[in-house]
C-alpha positions in Angstrom: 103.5 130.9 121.6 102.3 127.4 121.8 104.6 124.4 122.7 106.7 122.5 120.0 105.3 119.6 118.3 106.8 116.3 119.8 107.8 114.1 116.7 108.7 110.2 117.4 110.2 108.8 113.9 110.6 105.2 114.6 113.2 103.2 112.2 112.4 99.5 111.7 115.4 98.7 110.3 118.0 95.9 111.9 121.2 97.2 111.0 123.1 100.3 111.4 124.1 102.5 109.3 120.8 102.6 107.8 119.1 103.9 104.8 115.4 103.5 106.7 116.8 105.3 109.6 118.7 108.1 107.2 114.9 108.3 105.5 113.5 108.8 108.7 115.8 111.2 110.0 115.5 113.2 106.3 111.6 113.4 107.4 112.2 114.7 110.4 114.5 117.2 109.7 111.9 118.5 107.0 108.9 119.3 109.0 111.6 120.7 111.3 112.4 123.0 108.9 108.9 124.1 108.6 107.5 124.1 112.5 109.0 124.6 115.7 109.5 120.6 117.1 111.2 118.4 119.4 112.4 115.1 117.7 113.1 112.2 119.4 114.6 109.4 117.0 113.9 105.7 118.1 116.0 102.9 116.7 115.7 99.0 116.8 119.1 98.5 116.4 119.0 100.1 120.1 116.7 98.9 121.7 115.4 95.7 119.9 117.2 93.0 122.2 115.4 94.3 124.8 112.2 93.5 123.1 113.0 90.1 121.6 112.0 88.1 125.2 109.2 90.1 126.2 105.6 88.6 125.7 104.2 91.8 128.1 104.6 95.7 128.5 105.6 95.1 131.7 108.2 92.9 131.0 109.9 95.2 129.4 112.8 97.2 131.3 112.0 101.2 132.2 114.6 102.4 128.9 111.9 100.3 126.2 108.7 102.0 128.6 109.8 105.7 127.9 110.0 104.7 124.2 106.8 103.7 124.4 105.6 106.6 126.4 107.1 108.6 123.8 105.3 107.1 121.0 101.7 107.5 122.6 102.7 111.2 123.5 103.6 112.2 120.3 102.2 114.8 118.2 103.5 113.2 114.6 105.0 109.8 114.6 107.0 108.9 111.6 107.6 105.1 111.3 109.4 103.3 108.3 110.8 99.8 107.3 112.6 98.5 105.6 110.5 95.7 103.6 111.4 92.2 104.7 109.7 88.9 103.1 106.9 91.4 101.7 106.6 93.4 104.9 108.0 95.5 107.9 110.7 93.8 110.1 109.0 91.6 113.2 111.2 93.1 115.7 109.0 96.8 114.2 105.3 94.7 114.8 106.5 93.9 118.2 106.8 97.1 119.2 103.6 98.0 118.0 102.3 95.1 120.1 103.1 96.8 122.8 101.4 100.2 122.3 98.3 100.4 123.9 95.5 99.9 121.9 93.7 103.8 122.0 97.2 105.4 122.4 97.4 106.4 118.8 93.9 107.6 118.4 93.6 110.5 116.1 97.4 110.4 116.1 99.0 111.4 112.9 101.2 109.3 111.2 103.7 109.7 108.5 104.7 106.2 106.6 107.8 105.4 105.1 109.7 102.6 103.7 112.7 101.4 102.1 113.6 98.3 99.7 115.7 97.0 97.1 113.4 98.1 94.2 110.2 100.1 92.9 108.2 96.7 93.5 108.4 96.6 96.6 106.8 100.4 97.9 103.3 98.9 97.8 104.4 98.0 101.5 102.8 101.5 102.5 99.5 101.0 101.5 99.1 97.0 101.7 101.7 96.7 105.3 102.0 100.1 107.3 98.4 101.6 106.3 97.2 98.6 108.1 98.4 98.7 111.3 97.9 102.2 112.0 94.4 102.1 110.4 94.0 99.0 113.8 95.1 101.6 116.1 92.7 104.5 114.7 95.4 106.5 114.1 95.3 108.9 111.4 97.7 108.0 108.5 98.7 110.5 106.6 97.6 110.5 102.9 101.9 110.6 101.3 103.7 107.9 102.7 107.5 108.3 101.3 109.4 104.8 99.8 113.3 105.1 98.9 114.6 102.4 96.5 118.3 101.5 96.8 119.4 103.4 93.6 117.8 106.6 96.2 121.0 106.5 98.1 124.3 106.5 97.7 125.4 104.6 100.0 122.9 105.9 103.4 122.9 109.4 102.2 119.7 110.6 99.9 121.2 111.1 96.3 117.9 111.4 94.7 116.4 115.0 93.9 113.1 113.1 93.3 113.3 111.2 97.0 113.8 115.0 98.3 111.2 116.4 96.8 108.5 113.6 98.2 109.9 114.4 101.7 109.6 118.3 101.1 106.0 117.3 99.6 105.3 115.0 102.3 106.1 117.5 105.1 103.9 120.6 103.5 101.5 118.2 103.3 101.6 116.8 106.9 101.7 119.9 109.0 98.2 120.8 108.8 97.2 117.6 109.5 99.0 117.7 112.8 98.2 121.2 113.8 94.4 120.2 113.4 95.0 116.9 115.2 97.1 118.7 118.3 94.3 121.4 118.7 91.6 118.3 118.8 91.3 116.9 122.7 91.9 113.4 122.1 87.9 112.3 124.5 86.3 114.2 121.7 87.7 111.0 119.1 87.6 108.0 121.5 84.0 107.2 123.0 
């Protein structure tokens, strides 16, 4: 039997409750349902006023490090956003500042997002895609947006939202298997 997958899914989102963090969490608990995983959930609302004063990883204190360990030693990360001013929240870029730069090499990553309309889910392809395509990581091909009229109140109320997660987790499982089974020298030279 091989190990469980270790799944980050990173919410970007300011405020709790949250519908990016509920989106996150829905992710999760669908390629749960499929594989045998370990998810560790990382919040801003938690740990984001630790981040706010530090211009350096080692500034920041130990409880910020092992989030960061975490997110280089996944085996799927799952980030989402919500969109603010066109784009992921600031206090979301700087942790990614902090990530070393080869960490997420070959890593795959699942995008999501959340926002107040339809207009806005280009933030996948034109904001996340991005930054993970920077850190060489492998995005995966279906990122998953959720509108407002998605939720009812944070709880998914949309059969269409719920199938794109379902779709979205069939579709990233291989994906990670092939990535986990790939030593990580073989990418980075």
């Amino acid at each position: 039997m091989t190990a469980p997958y270790r799944v980050v899914a990173v919410s970007g989102s300011l405020h709790e409750p949250s519908k990016t963090t509920a989106l996150i969490r829905a992710i999760a608990g669908a390629i749960a349902e499929r594989a045998e995983v370990e998810i560790e959930v990382i919040e801003l609302t938690d740990i984001g006023p630790s981040l706010a004063g530090a211009l350096r990883r080692d500034q920041l204190p130990a409880s910020v490090e092992e989030k960061l360990v975490a997110i280089e030693a996944s085996d799927l990360l799952i980030v989402g956003s919500p969109v603010y001013r066109a784009s992921f929240t600031g206090l979301f870029k700087h942790l990614f500042d902090f990530v070393g730069q080869y960490e997420l090499v070959g890593k795959p990553v699942l995008l999501a997002a959340t926002g107040g309309g339809e207009r806005h889910a280009l933030i996948i392809e034109h904001q996340l895609r991005p930054l993970f395509a920077f850190f060489q990581a492998l995005t995966l091909p279906l990122g998953v947006y959720a509108s407002d009229t998605d939720f009812d109140g944070y709880v998914i109320a949309s059969d269409v939202l719920r199938a794109r997660i379902e779709l979205a987790a069939d579709r990233a499982l291989p994906l990670v298997g092939y990535a986990a089974s790939r030593p990580v020298e073989l990418l980075v030279s």
